[in-house]
VOGU-3710 file (C-alpha; in Angstrom, 3 decimals, decimal comma):
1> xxxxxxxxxx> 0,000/0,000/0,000  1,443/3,682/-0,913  2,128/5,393/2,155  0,027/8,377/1,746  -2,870/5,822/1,857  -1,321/4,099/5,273  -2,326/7,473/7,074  -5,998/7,244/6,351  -9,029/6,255/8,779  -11,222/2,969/6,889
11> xxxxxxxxxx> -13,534/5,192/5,811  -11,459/7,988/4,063  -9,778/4,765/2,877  -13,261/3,309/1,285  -13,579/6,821/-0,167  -10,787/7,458/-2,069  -10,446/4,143/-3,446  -14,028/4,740/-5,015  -13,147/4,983/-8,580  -16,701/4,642/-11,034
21> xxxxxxxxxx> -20,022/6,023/-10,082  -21,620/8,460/-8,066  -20,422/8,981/-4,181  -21,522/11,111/-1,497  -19,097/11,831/1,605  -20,228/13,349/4,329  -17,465/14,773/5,986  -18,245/16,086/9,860  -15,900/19,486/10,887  -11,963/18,361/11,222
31> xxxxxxxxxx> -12,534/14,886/9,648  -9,816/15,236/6,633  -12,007/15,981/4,092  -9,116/17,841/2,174  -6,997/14,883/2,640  -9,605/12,501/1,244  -9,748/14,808/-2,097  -5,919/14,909/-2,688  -5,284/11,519/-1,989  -8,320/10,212/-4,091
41> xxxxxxxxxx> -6,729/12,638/-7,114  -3,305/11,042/-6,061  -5,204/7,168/-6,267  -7,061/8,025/-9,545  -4,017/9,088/-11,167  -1,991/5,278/-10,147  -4,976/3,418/-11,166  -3,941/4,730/-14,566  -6,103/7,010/-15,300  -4,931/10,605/-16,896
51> xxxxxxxxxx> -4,346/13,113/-15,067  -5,918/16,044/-17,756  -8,955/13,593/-17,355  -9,689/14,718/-13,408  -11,514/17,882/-12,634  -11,336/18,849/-9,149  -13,462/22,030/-7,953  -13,405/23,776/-4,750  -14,900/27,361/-3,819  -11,400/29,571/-3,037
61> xxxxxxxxxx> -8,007/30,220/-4,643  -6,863/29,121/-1,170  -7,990/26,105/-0,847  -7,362/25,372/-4,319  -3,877/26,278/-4,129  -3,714/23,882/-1,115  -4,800/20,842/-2,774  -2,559/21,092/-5,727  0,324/21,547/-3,417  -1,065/18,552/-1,577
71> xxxxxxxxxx> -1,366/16,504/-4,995  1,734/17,739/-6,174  3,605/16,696/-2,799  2,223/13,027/-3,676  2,589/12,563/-7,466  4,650/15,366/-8,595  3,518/17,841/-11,520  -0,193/16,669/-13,094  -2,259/18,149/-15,652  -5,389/17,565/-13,862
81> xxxxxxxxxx> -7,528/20,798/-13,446  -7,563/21,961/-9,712  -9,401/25,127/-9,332  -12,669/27,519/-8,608  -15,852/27,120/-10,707  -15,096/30,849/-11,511  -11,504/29,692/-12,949  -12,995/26,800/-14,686  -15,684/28,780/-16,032  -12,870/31,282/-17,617
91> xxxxxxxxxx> -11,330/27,989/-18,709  -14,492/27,059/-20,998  -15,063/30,918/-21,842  -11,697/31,127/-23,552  -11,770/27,813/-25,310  -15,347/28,848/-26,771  -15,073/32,712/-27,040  -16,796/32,925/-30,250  -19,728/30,973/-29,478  -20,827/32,787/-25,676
101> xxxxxxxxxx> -20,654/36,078/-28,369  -16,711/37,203/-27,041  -13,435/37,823/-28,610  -10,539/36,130/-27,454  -9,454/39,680/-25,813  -12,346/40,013/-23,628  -12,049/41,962/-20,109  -13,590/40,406/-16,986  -15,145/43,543/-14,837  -15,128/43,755/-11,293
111> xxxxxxxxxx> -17,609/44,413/-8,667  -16,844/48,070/-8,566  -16,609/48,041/-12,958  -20,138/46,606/-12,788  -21,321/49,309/-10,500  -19,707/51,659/-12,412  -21,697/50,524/-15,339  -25,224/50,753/-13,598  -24,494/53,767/-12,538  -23,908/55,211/-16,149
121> xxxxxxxxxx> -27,406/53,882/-17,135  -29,258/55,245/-14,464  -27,307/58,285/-15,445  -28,579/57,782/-19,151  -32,285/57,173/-17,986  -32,521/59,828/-16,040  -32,864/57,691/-12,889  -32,570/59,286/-9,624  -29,722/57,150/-7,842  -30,725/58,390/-4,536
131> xxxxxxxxxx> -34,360/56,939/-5,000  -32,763/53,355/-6,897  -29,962/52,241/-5,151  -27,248/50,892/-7,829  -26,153/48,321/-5,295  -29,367/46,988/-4,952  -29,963/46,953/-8,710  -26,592/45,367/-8,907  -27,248/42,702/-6,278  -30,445/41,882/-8,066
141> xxxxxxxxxx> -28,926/41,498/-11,391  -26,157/39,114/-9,374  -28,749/37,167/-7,776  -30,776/36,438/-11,229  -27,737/35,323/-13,014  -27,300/32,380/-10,304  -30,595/31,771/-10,084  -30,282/31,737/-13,823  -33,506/33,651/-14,645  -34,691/33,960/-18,270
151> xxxxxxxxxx> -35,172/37,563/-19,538  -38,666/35,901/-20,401  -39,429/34,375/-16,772  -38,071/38,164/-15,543  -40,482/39,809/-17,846  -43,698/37,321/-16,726  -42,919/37,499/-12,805  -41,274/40,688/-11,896  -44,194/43,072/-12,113  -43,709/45,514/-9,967
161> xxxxxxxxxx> -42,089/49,311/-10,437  -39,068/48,591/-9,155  -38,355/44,999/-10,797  -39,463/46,212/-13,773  -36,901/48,714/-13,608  -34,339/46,137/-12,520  -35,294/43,821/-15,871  -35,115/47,279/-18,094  -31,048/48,027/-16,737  -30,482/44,723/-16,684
171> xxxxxxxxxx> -31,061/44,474/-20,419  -29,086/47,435/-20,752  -26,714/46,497/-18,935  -26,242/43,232/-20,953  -25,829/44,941/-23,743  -23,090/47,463/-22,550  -20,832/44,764/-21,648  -21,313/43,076/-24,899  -20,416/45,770/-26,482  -17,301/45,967/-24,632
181> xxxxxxxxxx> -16,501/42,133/-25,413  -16,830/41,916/-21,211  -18,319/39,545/-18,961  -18,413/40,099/-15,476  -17,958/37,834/-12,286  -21,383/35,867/-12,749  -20,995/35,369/-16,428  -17,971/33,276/-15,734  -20,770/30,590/-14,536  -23,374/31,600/-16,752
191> xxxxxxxxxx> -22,021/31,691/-20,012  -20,645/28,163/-19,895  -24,022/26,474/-18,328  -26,027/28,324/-21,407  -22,892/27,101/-23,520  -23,512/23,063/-22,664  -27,005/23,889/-22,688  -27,456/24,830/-25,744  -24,523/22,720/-27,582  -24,864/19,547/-26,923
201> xxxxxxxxxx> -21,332/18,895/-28,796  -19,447/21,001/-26,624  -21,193/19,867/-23,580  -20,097/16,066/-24,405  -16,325/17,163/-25,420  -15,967/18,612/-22,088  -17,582/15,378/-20,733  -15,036/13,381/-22,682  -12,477/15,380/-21,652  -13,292/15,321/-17,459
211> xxxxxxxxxx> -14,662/11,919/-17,103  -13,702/12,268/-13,147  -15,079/15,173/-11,472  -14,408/16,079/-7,779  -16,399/19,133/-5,699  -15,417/20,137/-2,842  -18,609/21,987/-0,104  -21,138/20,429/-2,409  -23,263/21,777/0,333  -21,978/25,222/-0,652
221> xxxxxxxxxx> -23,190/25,750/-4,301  -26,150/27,787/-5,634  -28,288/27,137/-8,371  -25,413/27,834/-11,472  -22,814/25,986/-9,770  -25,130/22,971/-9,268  -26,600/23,052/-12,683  -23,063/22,992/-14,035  -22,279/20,093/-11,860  -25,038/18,206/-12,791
231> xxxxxxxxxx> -24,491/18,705/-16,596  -20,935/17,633/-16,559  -21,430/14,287/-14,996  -24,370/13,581/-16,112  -22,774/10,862/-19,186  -20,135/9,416/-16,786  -21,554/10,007/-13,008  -18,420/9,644/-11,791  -19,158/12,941/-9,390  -17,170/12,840/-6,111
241> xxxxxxxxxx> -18,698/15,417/-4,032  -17,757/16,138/-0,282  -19,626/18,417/1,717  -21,797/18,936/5,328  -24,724/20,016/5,336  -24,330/20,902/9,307  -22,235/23,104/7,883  -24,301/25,011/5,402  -23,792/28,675/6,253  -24,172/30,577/3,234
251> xxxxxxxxxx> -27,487/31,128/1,933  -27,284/34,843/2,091  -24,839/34,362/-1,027  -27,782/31,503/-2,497  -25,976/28,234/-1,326  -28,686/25,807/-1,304  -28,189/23,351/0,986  -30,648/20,940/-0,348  -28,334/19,797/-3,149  -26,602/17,936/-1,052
261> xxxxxxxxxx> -29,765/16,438/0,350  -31,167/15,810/-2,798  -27,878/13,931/-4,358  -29,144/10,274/-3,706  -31,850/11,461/-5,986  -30,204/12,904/-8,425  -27,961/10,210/-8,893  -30,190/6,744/-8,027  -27,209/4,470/-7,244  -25,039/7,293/-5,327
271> xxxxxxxxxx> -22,738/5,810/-2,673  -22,672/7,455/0,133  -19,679/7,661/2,768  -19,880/9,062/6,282  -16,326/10,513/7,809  -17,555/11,250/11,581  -14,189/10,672/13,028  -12,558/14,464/13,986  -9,331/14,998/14,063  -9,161/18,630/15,892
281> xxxxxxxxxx> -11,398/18,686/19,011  -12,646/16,790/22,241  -14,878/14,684/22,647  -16,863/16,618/25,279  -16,592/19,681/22,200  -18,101/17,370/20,030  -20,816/16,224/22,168  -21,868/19,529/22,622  -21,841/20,415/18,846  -23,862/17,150/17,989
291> xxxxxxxxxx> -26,468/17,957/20,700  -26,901/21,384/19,078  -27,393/20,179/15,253  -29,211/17,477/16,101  -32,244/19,998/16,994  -32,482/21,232/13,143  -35,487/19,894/11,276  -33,748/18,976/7,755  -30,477/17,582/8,586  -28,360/14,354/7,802
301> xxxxxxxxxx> -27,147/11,773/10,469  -23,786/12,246/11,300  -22,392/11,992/14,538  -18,287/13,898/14,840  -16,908/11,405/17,549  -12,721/11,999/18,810  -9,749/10,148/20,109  -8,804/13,207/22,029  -10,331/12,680/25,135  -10,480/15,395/27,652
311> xxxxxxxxxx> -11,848/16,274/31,396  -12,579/19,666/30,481  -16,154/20,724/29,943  -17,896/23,538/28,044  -17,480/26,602/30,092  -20,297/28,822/30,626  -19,644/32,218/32,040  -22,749/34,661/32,273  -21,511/38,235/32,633  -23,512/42,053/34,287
321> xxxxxxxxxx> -23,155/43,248/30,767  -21,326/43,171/27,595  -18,083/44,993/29,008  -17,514/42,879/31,876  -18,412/39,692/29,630  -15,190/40,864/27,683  -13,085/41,264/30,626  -14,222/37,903/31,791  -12,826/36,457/28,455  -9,778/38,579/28,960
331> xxxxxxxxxx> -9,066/37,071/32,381  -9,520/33,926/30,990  -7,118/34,042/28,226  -4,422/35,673/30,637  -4,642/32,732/33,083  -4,508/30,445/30,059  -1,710/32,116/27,868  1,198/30,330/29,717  -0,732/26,914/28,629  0,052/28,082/24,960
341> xxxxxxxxxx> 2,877/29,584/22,429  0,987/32,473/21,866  -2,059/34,487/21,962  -2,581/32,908/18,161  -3,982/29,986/20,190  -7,243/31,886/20,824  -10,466/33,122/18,925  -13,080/35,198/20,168  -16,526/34,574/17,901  -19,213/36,634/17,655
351> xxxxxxxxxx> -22,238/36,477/15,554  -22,597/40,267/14,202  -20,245/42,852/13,158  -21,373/45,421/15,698  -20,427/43,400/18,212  -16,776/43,858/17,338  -17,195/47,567/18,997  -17,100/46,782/22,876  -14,700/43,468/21,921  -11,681/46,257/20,760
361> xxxxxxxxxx> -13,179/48,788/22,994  -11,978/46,213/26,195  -8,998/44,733/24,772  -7,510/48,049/24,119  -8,171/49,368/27,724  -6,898/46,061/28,853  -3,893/45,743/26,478  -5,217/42,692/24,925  -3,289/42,306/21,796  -5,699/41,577/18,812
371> xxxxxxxxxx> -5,773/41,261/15,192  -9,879/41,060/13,277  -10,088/38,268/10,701  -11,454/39,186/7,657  -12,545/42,670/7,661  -11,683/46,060/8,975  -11,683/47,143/12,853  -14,329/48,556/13,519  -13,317/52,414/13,849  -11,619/51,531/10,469
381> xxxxxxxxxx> -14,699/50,466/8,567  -16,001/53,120/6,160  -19,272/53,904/7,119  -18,151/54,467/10,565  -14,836/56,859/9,123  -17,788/58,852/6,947  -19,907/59,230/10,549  -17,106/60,528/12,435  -15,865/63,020/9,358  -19,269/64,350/10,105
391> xxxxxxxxxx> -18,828/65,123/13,878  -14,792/65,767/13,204  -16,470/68,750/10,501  -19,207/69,704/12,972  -16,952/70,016/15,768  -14,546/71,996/13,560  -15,363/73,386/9,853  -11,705/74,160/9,135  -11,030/70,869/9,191  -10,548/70,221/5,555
401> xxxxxxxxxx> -9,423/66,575/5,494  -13,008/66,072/6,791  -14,817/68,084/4,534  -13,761/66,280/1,495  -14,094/62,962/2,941  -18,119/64,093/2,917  -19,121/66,772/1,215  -20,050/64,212/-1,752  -20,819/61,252/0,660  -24,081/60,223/0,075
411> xxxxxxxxxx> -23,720/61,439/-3,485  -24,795/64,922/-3,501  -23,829/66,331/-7,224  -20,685/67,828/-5,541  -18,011/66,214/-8,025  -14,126/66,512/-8,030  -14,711/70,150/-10,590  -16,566/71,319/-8,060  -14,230/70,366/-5,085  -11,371/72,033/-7,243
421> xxxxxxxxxx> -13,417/74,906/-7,636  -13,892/75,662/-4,130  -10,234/74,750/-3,275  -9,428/77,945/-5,523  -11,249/79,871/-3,782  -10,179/79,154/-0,469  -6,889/80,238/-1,763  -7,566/83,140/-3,249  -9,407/84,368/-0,387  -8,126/83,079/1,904
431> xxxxxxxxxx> -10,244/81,284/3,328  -11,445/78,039/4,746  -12,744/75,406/2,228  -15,692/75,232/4,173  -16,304/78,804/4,465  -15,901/79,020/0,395  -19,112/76,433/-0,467  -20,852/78,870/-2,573  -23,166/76,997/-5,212  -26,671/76,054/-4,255
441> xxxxxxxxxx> -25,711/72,447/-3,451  -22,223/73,233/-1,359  -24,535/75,793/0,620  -27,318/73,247/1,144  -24,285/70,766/2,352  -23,054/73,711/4,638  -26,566/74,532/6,113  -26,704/70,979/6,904  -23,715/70,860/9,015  -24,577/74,149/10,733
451> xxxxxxxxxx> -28,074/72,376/11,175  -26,386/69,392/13,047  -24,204/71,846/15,687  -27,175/73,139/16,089  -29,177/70,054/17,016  -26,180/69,420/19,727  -26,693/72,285/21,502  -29,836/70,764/22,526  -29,339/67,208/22,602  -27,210/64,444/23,857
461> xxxxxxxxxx> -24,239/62,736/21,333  -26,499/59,940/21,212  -29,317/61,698/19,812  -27,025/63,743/16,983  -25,689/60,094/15,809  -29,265/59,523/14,745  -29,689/62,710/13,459  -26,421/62,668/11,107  -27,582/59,213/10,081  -30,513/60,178/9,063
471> xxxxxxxxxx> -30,476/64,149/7,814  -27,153/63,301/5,642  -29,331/60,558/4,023  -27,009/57,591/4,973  -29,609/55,528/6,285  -31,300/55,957/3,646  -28,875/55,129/1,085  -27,954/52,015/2,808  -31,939/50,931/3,382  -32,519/51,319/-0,454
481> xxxxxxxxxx> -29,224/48,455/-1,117  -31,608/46,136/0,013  -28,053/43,714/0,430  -26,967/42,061/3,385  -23,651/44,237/3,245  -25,439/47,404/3,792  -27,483/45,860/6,858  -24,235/45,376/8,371  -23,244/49,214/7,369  -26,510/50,290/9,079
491> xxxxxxxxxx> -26,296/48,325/12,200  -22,589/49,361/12,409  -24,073/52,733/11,957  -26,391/52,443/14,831  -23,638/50,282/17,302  -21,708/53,755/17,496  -24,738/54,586/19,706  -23,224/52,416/22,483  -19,761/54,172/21,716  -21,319/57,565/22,931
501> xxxxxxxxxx> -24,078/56,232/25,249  -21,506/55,209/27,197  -19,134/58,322/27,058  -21,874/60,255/27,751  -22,547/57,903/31,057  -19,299/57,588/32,228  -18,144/61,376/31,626  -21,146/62,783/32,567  -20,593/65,242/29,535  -21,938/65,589/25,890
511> xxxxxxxxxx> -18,616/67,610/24,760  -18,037/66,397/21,545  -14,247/67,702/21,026  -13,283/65,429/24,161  -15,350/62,118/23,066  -13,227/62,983/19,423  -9,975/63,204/21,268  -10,754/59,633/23,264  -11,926/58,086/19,522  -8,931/59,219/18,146
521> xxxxxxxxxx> -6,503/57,663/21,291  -8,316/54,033/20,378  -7,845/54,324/16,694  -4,464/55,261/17,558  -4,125/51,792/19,160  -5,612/50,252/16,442  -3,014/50,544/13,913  -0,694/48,867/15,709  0,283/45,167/13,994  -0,086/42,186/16,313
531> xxxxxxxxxx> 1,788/39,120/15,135  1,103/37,479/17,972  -2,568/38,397/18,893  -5,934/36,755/19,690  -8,091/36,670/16,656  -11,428/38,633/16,648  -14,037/37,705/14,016  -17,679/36,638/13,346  -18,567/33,890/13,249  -19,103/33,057/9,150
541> xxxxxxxxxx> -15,816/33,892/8,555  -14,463/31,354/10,999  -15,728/28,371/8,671  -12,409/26,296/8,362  -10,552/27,800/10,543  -9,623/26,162/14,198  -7,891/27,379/17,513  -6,837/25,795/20,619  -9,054/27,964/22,475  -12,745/29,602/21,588
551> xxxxxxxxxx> -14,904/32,157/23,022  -18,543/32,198/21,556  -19,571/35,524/22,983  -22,830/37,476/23,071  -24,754/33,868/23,694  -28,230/35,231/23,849  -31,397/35,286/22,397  -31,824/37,580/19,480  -28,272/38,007/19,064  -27,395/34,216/18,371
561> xxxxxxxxxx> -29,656/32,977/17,469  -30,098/36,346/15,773  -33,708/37,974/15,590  -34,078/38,029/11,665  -33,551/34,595/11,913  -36,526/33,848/13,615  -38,971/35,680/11,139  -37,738/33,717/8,317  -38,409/30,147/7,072  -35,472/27,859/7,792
571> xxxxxxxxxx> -33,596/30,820/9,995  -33,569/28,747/13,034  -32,122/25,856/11,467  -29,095/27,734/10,065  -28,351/29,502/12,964  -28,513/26,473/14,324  -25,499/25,634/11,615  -23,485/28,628/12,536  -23,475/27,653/15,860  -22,359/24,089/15,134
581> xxxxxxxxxx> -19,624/25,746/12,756  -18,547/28,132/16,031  -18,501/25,162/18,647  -16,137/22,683/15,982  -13,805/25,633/15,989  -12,355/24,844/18,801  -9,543/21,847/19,627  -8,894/22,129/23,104  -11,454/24,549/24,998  -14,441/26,042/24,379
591> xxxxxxxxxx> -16,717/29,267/26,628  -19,742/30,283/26,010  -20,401/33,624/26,780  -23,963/36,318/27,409  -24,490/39,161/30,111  -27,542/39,871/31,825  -27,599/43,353/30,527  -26,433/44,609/26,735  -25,873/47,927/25,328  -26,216/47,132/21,678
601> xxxxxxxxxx> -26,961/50,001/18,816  -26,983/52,757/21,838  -30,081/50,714/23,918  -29,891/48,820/27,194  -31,317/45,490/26,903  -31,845/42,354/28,961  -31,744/39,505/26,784  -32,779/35,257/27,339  -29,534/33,081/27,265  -29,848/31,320/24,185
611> xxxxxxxxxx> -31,665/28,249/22,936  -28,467/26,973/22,151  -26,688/26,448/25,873  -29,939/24,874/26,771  -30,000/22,816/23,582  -26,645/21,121/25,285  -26,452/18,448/27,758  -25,728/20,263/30,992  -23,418/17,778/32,011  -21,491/19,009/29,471
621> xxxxxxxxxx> -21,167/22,457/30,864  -19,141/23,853/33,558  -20,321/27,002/35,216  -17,162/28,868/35,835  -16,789/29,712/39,730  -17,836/33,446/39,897  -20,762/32,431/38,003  -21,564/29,502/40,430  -21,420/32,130/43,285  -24,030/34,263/41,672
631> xxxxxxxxxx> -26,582/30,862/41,278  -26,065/30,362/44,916  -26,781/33,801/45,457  -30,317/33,040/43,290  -31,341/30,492/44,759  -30,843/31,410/47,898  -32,617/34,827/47,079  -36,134/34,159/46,491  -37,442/33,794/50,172  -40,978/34,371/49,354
641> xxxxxxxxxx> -41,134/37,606/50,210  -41,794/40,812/47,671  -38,623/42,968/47,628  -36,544/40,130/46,598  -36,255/40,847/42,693  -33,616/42,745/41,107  -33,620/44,426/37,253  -31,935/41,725/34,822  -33,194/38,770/36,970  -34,799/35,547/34,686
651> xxxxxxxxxx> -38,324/35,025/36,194  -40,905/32,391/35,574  -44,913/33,021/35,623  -47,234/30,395/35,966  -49,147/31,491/32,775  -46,410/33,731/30,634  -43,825/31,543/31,035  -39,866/32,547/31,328  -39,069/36,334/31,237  -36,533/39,062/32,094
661> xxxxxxxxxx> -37,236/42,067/34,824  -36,674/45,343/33,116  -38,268/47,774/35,831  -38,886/47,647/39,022  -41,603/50,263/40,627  -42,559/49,610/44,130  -44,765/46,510/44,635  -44,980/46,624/40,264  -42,634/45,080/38,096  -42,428/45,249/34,278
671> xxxxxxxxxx> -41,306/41,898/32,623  -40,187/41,144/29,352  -41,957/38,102/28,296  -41,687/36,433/24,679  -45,547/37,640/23,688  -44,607/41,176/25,174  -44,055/43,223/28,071  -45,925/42,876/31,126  -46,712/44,335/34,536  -46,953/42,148/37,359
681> xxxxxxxxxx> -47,405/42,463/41,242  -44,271/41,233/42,917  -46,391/38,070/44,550  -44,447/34,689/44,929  -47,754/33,115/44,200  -47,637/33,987/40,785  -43,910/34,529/39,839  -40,962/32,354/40,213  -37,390/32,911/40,400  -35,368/30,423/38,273
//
């Protein structure tokens, strides 16, 4: 037996040496699922077949890159195609140029080109862009080329003003980039599904040519990428797809998880292999993880079990509020840091970006070092650089840096002439720029900053964050995207409520130059590089990532699970996912972390611990010791009589069920129950502590 194969589990042994027909494997977080596509490549290739004959997809450069270094390590150079279905799809355009309607010189656009693009036909149409968002239209257009919609089947069920406007650019649109022999991002899986679609010759000499096709997060794929699957195996079937469906995180970007449910229909005599053994975490992780998923309605059996055994259980560590559930996690890493080479060791999860905020708020007052994963700190972000350029300008209208970060942000008709124009006469006169805005729309712009100082002198910080968001029209700009990127904008947007609320709180001031001085100080400490840092990040981009250590944080109902997710169909179930994706993170140790008390988008809340922690066998948790002090202190509280109740406290009523105290008004409390708020007389009769 080759030695590469001597490493591998039975299972990942039955899979790779699968050669003909269709085969499912189900591959649980940390079972080798990576090694079981390389190796199988590497096995394909000795049984003799070619090596050009294997197509192997996967969803990043990345993790492409991996595999052929993987495949590469075992069998030396190969001709067999390991990439993206984008890269692929660029493969097929290229070899076929003339039929998708190209030349061989065509230019793929980019997100911002195809933007750039919409925006010059609203221009041409006369389309207000304030009133249609060119990101939404943009999105749209995005999400009917995946779903593969036929101008026809746009024309019959988008009937509405707005779709029909959406079907007009996008037909416009079409036709500007074939006139500039382009294609952009989603034509690179379009073009080539219409291309075997309707050529059955090409279709077949790509079938010929790939008689051995490999997918990696089958589970992953939207409608194009499936469709293009399904065509290229369909004279063959010898499709090797690996994927989870516990792991199924991305239907915001259309993954549909049910193709991976459905593949023992598509293909009738499908063999299906289950890799449950994990190679990364504890048991008593993995116990917890499998009690979690196996709550979800529409889900496939597979249970992760581990060699790595472990006495440590899930810690659970309920916090006063979100600032002292950080320093909690803080504490916890410092005790644990000599356990480890470095602070690399740890991850702190959380489920939305606007949680971030208090997370570097705390580590820079503690001198946590920390690196975010994936995106921008949060000070860094743009919307939240545009929101402070406003206060920076209404604090101080010389400040000129400020001024042209947003005298044109939301659009305004204030272009780079214009900004030229009013640099010249600053100079000339003398003056400020701000003080030389002297067309209608620079003096509407300059009202409206005047308008905002204004609005301070009579109102808290906290109030005038609203009152930017909403008089310099960024809400409404980012409500009219319609996209999940500008829901994060917004609620980033409305997060730097807490930022103030609680400057405002501790200062006792609303003096705007100081709270600029102490935002400056932490974005100061945020350019500092960490290469040794704990990782911050949410918890979609953790998805194949692992650390020794993991902090799920904000553990509470409406945060995680989040509330959108419980107004839409099938919500639950993949928060449920995320949260099986955040527990698997983690090799060695895992918290779970919620307060009793939240300041989240500038509001003080009191907030259920989530389904989740209950979801898990409580033998499986440990209650860390501060936290067991405080249940003593519970249950040892309710004595019966009526003062005994304090705000934040979980009650339970004989009728309404489990709640949260919110206000407490002499013999009256108000409790926040599931089906609403409620007042009730503080009478042990009727209300229970937990």
């Amino acid at each position: 037996m080759n030695t590469y194969l001597n490493s591998l589990n039975k299972q990942q042994l039955e899979a790779v040496k699968h050669l003909n027909g269709p085969c499912l494997v189900m591959a649980g977080a940390g079972s080798g699922k990576t090694k079981v596509l390389t190796s199988r490549i590497a096995y394909l290739i000795e049984q003799g077949i070619y090596s050009s004959n294997i197509l192997a997809i996967t969803f990043t450069n990345k993790a492409a890159k991996e595999m052929r270094n993987r495949v590469q390590t075992i069998v030396g150079d190969t001709s067999s195609f390991i990439g993206t279905f984008h890269s692929f799809g660029v493969k097929v355009i290229r070899e076929n140029t003339s039929l998708v309607g190209l030349t061989s010189n065509f230019t793929i656009i980019d997100a911002d080109d195809s933007l750039s693009v919409i925006k010059k036909i609203l221009k041409e149409k006369n389309i207000d862009s304030k009133k249609f968002s060119p990101n939404y239209i943009k999105n749209k257009i995005s999400f009917l080329k995946n779903e593969m919609v036929t101008t026809e089947e746009m024309k019959e069920t988008m009937n509405t003003p707005i779709d029909k406007m959406v079907v007009n650019i996008y037909e416009e649109y079409e036709k500007m980039l074939n006139k500039s022999n382009a294609v952009d991002f989603d034509d690179l899986l379009l073009k080539p599904v219409k291309l075997f679609m309707e050529n059955k010759d090409v279709l077949e000499k790509y079938q010929d040519h790939y008689p051995y096709i490999l997918i990696d997060e089958y589970q992953d794929t939207n409608p194009v990428q499936y469709k293009m699957s399904k065509l290229l195996s369909a004279k063959y079937k010898n499709i090797f797809v690996v994927g989870d469906m516990n792991q199924s995180i991305y239907s915001f970007r259309q993954a549909d998880y049910r193709n991976i449910l459905n593949f023992e229909k598509d293909f009738k005599d499908a063999r299906v292999i289950k890799l449950e053994q994990n190679y990364r975490s504890t048991q008593v992780i993995l116990d917890a993880a499998n009690c979690v998923i196996k709550n979800n309605k529409e889900k496939k059996d597979l249970r992760l079990w581990s060699d790595k055994k472990s006495d440590c259980l899930i810690n659970y560590m309920r916090a006063y509020d979100e600032v002292h559930e950080i320093k909690l996690v803080i504490d916890e890493i410092k005790t644990l840091r000599n356990n480890y080479e470095s602070y690399n060791s740890f991850g702190v999860l959380y489920r939305t970006n606007a949680q971030s905020r208090v997370i570097e708020q705390t580590f820079i007052e503690m001198g946590m070092p920390y690196r975010i994963f994936g995106g921008f700190s949060y000070l860094a972000r743009k919307e939240i650089k545009d929101l402070i350029a406003y206060l920076k300008l209404i604090n101080n209208d010389a400040d000129e840096v400020s001024l042209r970060r947003i005298i044109n942000t939301p659009k305004r008709g204030i272009g780079d002439s214009a900004l030229k124009n009013i640099e010249k006469i600053s100079i000339l006169e003398n003056k400020t720029m701000f003080d030389s805005l002297t067309s209608k729309k620079e003096l509407e712009f300059k009202d409206l900053i005047l308008d905002m100082r204004k609005y301070l002198e009579s109102n808290t910080l906290t109030d005038l964050i609203d009152y930017i968001v909403d008089k310099s029209g960024m809400r409404r700009e980012y409500e009219l995207e319609k996209s999940l990127e500008s829901e994060i904008r917004l609620d980033n947007l409305m997060e730097f409520k807490s930022l103030t609320a609680a400057f405002e709180k501790r200062t006792g001031t609303i003096d705007l130059n100081d709270f600029l001085s102490e935002i400056s100080l932490m974005s100061d400490s945020q350019e500092e590089s960490n290469d040794d840092a704990v990782t911050l990040m949410t918890l979609h981009s953790a998805k194949g990532l692992e650390f020794d250590v993991v902090f799920l944080v904000g553990m509470e109902e409406g945060i995680f699970p989040h509330t959108n997710s419980l107004m839409e169909e099938g919500g639950l179930d993949e928060e449920r996912r995320l949260c099986y994706v955040g527990i698997t993170r983690a090799k060695d140790i895992l918290y779970i972390t919620n307060a009793k008390r939240r300041m989240l988008y500038g509001k003080d809340e009191a907030n259920m611990p989530s389904r989740f922690i209950s979801e898990m066998d409580q033998k499986l948790i440990n209650t860390k010791d501060q936290l067991i002090k405080e249940k003593k202190e519970a249950s040892s509280f309710y004595t019966g009589k009526n003062e005994d109740f304090r705000l934040g406290d979980l009650i339970n009523h004989e009728t309404l069920g489990h709640g949260v105290i919110v206000k407490i008004d002499g013999d009256l409390i108000d409790v926040a129950f599931k089906s609403g708020a409620k007042k009730l007389k503080k009478d042990h009769k009727s209300i229970t502590k937990l």
